[in-house]
N, CA and C atoms of all chains as a GROMACS GRO file, in nm:
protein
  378
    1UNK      N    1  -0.488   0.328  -1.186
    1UNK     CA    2  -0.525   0.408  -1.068
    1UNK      C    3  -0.533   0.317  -0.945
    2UNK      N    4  -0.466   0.418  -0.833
    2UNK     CA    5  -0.485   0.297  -0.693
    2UNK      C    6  -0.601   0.288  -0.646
    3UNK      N    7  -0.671   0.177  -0.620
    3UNK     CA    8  -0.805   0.145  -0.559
    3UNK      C    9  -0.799   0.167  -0.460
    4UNK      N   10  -0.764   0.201  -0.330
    4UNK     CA   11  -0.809   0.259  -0.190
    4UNK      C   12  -0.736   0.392  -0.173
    5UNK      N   13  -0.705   0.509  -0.268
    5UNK     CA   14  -0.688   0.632  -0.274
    5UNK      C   15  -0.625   0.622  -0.404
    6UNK      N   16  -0.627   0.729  -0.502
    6UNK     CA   17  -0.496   0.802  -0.594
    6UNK      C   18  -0.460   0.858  -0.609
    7UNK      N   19  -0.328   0.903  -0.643
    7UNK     CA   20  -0.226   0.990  -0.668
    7UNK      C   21  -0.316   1.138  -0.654
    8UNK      N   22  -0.378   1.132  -0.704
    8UNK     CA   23  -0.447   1.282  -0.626
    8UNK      C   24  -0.465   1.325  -0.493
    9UNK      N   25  -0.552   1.228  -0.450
    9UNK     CA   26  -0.609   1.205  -0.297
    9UNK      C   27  -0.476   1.195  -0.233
   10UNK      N   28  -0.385   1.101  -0.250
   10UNK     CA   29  -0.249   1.093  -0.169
   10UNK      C   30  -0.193   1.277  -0.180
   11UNK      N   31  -0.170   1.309  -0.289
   11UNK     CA   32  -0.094   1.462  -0.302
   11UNK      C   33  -0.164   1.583  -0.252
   12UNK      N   34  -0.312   1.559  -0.210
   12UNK     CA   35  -0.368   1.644  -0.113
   12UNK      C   36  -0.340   1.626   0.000
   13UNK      N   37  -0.396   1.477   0.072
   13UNK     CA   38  -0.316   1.475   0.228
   13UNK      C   39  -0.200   1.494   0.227
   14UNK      N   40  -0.111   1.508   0.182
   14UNK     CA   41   0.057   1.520   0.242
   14UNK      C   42   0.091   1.647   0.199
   15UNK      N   43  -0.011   1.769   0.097
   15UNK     CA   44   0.032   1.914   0.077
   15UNK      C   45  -0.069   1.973   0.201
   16UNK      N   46  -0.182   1.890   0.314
   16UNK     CA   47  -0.250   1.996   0.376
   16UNK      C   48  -0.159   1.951   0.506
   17UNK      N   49  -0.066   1.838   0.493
   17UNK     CA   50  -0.016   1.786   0.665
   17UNK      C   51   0.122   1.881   0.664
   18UNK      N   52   0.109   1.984   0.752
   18UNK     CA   53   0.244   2.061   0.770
   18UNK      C   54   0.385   2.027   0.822
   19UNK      N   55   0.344   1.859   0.803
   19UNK     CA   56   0.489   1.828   0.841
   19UNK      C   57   0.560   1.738   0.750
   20UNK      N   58   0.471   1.705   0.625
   20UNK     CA   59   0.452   1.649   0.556
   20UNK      C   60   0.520   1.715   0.402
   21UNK      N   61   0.445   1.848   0.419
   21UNK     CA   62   0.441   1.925   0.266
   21UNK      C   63   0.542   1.977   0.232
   22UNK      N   64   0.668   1.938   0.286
   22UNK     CA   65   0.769   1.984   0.213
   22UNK      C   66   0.820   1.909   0.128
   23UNK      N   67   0.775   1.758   0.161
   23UNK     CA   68   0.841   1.643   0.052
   23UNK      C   69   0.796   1.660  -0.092
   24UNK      N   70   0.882   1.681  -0.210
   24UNK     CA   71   0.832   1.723  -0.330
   24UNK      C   72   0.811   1.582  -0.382
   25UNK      N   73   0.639   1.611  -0.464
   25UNK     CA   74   0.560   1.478  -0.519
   25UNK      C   75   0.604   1.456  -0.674
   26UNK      N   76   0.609   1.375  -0.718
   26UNK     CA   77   0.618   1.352  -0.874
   26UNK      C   78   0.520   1.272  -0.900
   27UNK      N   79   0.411   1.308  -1.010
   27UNK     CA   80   0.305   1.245  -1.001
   27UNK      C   81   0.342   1.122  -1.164
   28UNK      N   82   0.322   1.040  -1.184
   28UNK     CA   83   0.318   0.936  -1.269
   28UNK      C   84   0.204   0.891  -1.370
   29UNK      N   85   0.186   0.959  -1.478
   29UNK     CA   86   0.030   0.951  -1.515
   29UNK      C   87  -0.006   0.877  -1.620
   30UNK      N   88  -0.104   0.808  -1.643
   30UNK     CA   89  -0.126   0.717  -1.699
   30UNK      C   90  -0.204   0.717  -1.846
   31UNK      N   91  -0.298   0.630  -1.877
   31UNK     CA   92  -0.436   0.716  -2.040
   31UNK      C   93  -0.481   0.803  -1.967
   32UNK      N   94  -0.514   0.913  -1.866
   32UNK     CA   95  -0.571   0.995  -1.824
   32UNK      C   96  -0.480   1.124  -1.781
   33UNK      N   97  -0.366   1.090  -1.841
   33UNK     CA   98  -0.249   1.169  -1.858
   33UNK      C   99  -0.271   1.385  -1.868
   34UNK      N  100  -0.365   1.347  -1.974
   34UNK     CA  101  -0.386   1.505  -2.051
   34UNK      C  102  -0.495   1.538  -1.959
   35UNK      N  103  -0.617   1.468  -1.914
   35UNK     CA  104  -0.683   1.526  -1.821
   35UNK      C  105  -0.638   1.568  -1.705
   36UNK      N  106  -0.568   1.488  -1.680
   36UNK     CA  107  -0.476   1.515  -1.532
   36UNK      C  108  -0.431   1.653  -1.514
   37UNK      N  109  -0.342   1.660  -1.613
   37UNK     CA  110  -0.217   1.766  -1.651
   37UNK      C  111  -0.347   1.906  -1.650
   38UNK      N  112  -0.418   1.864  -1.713
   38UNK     CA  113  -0.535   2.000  -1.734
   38UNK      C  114  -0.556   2.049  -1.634
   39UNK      N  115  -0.653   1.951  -1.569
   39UNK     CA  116  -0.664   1.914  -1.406
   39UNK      C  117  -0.596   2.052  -1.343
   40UNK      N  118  -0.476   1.984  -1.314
   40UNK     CA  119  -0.365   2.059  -1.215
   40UNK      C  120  -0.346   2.167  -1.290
   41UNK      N  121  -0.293   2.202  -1.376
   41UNK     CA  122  -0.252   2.326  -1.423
   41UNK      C  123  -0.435   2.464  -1.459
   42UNK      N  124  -0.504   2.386  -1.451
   42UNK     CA  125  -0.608   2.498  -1.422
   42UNK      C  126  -0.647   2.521  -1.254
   43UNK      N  127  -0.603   2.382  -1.180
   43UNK     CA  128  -0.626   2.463  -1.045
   43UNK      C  129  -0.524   2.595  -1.040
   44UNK      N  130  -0.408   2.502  -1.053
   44UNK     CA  131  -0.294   2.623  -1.018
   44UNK      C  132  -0.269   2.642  -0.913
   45UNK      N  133  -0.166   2.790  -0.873
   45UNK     CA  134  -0.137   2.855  -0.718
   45UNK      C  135  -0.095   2.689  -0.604
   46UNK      N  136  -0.222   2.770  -0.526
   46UNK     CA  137  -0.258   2.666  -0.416
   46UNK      C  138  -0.277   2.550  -0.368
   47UNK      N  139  -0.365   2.532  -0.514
   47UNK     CA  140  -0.526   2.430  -0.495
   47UNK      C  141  -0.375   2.294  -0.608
   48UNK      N  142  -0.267   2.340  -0.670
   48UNK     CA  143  -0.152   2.226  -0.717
   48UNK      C  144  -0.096   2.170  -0.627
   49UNK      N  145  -0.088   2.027  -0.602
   49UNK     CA  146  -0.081   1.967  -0.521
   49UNK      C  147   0.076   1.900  -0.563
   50UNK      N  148   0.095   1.780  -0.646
   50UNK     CA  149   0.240   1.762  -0.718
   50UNK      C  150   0.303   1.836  -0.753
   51UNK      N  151   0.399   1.829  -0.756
   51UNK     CA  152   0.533   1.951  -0.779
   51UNK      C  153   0.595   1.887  -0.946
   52UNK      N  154   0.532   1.824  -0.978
   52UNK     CA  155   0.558   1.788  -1.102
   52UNK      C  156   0.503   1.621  -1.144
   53UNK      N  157   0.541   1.596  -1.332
   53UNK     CA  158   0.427   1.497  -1.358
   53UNK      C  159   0.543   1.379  -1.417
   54UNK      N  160   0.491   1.299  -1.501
   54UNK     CA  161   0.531   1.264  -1.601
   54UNK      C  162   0.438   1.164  -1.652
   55UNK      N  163   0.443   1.176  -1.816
   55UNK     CA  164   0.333   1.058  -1.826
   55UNK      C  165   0.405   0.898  -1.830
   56UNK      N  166   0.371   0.837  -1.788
   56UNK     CA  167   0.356   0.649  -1.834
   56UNK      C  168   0.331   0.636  -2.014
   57UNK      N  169   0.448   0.535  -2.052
   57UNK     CA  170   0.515   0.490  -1.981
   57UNK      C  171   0.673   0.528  -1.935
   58UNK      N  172   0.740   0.522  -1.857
   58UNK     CA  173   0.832   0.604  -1.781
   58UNK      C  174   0.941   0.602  -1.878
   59UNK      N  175   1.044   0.668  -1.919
   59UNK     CA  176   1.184   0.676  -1.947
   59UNK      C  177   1.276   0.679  -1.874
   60UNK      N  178   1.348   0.582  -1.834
   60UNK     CA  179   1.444   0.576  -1.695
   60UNK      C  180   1.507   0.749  -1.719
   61UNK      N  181   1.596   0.783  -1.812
   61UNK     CA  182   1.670   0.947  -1.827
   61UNK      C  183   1.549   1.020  -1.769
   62UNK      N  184   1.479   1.040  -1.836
   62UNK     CA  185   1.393   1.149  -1.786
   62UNK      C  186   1.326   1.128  -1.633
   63UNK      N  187   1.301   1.046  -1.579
   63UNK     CA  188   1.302   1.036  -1.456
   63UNK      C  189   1.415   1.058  -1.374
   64UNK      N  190   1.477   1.034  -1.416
   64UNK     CA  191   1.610   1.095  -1.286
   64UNK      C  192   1.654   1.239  -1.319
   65UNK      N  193   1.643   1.263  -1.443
   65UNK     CA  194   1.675   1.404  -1.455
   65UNK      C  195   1.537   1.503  -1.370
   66UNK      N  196   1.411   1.462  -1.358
   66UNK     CA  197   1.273   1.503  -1.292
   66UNK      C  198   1.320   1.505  -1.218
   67UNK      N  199   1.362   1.369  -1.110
   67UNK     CA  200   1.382   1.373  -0.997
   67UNK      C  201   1.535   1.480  -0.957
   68UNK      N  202   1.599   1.458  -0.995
   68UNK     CA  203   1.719   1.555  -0.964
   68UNK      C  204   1.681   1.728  -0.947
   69UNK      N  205   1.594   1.753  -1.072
   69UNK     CA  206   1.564   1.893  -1.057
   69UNK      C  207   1.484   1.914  -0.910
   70UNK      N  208   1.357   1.823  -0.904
   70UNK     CA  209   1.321   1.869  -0.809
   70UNK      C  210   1.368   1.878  -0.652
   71UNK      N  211   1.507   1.770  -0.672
   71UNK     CA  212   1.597   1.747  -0.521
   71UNK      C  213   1.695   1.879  -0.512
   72UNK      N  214   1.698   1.947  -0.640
   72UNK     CA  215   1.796   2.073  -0.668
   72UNK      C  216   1.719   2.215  -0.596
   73UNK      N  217   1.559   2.181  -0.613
   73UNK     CA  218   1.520   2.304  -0.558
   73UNK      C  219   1.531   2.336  -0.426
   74UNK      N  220   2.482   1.230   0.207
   74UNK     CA  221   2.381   1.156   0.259
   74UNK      C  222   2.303   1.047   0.151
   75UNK      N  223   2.268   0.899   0.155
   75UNK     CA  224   2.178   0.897   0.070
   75UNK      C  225   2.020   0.953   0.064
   76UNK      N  226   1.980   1.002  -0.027
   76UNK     CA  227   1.801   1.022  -0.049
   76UNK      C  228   1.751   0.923  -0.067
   77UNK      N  229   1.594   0.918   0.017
   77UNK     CA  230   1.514   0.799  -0.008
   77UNK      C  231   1.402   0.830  -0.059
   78UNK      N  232   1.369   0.781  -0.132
   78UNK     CA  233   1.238   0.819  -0.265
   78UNK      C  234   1.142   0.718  -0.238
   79UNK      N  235   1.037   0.748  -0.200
   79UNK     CA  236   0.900   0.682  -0.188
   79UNK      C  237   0.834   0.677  -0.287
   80UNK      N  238   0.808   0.554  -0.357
   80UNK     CA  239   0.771   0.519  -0.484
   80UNK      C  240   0.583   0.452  -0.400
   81UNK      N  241   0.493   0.505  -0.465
   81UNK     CA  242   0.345   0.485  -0.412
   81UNK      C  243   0.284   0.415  -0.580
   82UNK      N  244   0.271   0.306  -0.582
   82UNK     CA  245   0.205   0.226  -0.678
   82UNK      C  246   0.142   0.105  -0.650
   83UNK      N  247   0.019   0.089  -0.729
   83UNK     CA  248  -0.022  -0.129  -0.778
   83UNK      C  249   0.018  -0.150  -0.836
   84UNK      N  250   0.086  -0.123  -0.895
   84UNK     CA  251   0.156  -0.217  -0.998
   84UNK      C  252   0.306  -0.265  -0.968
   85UNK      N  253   0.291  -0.366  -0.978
   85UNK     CA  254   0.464  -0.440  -0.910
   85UNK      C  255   0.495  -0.422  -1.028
   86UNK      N  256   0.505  -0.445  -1.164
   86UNK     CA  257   0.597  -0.423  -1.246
   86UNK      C  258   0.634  -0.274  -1.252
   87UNK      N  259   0.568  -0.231  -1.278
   87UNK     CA  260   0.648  -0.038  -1.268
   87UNK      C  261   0.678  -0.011  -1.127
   88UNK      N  262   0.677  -0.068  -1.020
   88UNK     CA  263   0.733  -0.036  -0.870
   88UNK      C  264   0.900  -0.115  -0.890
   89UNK      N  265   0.869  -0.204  -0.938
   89UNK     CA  266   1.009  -0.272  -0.955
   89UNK      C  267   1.102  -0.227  -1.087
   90UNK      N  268   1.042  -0.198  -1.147
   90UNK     CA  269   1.106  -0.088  -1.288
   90UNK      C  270   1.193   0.024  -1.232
   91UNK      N  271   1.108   0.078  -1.180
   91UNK     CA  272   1.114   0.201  -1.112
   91UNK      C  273   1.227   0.234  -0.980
   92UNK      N  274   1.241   0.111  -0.907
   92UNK     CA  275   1.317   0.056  -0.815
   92UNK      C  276   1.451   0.058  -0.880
   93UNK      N  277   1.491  -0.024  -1.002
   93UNK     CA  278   1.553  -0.075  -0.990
   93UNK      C  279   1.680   0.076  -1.092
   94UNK      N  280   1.575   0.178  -1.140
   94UNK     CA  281   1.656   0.288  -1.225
   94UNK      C  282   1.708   0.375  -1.116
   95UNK      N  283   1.623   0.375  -0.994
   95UNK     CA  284   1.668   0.434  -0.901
   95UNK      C  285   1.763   0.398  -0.806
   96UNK      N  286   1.768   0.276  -0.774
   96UNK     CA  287   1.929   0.208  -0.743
   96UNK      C  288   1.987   0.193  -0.824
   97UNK      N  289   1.962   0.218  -0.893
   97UNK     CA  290   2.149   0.198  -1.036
   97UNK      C  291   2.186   0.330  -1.012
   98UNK      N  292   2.110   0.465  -0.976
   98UNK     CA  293   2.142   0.625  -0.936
   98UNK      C  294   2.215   0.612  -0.781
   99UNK      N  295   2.176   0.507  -0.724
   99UNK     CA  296   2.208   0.515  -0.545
   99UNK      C  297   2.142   0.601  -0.491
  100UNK      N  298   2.006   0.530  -0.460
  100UNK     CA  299   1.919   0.638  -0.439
  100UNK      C  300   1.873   0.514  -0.382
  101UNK      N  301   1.763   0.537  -0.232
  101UNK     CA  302   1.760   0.446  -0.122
  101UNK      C  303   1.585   0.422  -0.165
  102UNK      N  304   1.525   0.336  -0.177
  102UNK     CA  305   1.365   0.350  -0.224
  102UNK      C  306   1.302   0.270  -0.106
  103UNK      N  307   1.151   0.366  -0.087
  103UNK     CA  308   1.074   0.271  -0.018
  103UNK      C  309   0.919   0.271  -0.121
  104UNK      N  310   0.914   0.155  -0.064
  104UNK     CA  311   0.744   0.110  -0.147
  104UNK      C  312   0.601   0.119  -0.095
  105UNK      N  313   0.537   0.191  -0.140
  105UNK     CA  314   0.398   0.151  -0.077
  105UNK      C  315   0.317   0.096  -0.184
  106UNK      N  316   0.262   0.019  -0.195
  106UNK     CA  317   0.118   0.002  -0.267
  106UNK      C  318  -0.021   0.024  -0.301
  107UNK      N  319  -0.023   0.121  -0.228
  107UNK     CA  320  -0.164   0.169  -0.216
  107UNK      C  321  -0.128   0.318  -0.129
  108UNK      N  322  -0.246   0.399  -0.175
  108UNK     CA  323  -0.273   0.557  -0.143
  108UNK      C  324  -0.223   0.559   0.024
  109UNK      N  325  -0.333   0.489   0.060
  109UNK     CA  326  -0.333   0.447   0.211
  109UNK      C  327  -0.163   0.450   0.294
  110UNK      N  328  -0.143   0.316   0.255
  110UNK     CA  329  -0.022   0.268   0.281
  110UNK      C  330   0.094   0.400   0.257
  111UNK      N  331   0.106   0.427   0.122
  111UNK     CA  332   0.179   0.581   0.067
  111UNK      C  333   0.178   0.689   0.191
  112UNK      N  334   0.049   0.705   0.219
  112UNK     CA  335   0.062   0.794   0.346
  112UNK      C  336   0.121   0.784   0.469
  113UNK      N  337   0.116   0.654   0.496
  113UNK     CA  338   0.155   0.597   0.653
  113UNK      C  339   0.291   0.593   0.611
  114UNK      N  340   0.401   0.549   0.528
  114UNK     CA  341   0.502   0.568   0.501
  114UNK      C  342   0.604   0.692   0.490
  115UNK      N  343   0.481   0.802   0.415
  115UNK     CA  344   0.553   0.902   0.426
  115UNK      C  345   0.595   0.972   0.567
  116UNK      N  346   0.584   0.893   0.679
  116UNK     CA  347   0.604   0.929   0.808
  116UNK      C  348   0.733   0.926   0.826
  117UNK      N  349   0.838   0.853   0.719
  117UNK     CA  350   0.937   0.800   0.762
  117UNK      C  351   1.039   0.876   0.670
  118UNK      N  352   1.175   0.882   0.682
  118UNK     CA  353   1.214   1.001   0.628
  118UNK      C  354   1.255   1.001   0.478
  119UNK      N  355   1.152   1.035   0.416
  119UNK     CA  356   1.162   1.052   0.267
  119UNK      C  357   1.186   1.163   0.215
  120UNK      N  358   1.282   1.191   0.137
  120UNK     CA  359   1.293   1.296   0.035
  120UNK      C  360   1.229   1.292  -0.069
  121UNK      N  361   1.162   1.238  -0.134
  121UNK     CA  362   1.092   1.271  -0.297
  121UNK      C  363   1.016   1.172  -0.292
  122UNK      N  364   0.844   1.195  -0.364
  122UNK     CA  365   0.765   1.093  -0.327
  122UNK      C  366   0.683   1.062  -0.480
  123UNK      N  367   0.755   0.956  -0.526
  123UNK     CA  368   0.664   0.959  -0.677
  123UNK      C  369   0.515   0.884  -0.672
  124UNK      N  370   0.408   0.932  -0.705
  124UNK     CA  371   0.288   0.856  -0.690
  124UNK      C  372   0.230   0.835  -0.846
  125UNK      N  373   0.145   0.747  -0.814
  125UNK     CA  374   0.060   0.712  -0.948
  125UNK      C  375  -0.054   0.760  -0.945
  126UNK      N  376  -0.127   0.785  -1.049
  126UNK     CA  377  -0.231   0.856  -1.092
  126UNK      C  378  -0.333   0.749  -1.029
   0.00000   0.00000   0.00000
């Protein structure tokens, strides 16, 4: 986790800055993976901030295929 | 056009991991290291912004 904000805190400021929130987030998650995922998928709607996850540690394929889908939407 | 992907991490080994799957795609990366930093960057024109937990 980043010590002067994390991946949370970052994916709130840039979904409330309207000039900001169109850039789609991929969040990167770590041993706190399943809480995370809980996390977000019980806020839901609104209050979901990343546009998608993946856990650590990374698979180069599956990251570019993530990233592609979400450059497709 | 190329896309530039804002990669937001501490960790230099998975920033440079991460870097380096995404230029072998041709895909243009910028780095921040911190939340902070991540934000002030995203000022600049990024298409896709991967962050760390």
């Amino acid at each position: 986790m980043m010590p002067d904000k994390d991946g949370y805190a970052v994916c709130k400021e840039l979904k409330a800055n309207p000039t900001l929130n169109r850039i789609p987030i991929l969040l990167l998650t770590a041993v706190v993976s399943k809480i995370a995922t809980t996390r977000y998928t019980q806020q839901g709607g609104l209050e979901t901030e990343a546009d998608d996850y993946i856990d650590k540690p990374v698979e180069p394929e599956v990251l570019v295929k993530r990233i592609e889908a979400l450059l497709a939407k | 056009m190329t896309k530039k992907i804002l990669i937001i991490d501490d960790d230099p080994d998975l920033v440079e991991a991460v870097t380096m799957i995404l230029e072998s795609k041709h895909y243009k990366v910028a780095v921040a290291y911190g939340g902070i930093e991540g934000l002030q960057r995203q000022r600049q024109k990024i298409r896709i912004s991967l962050s760390s937990m």
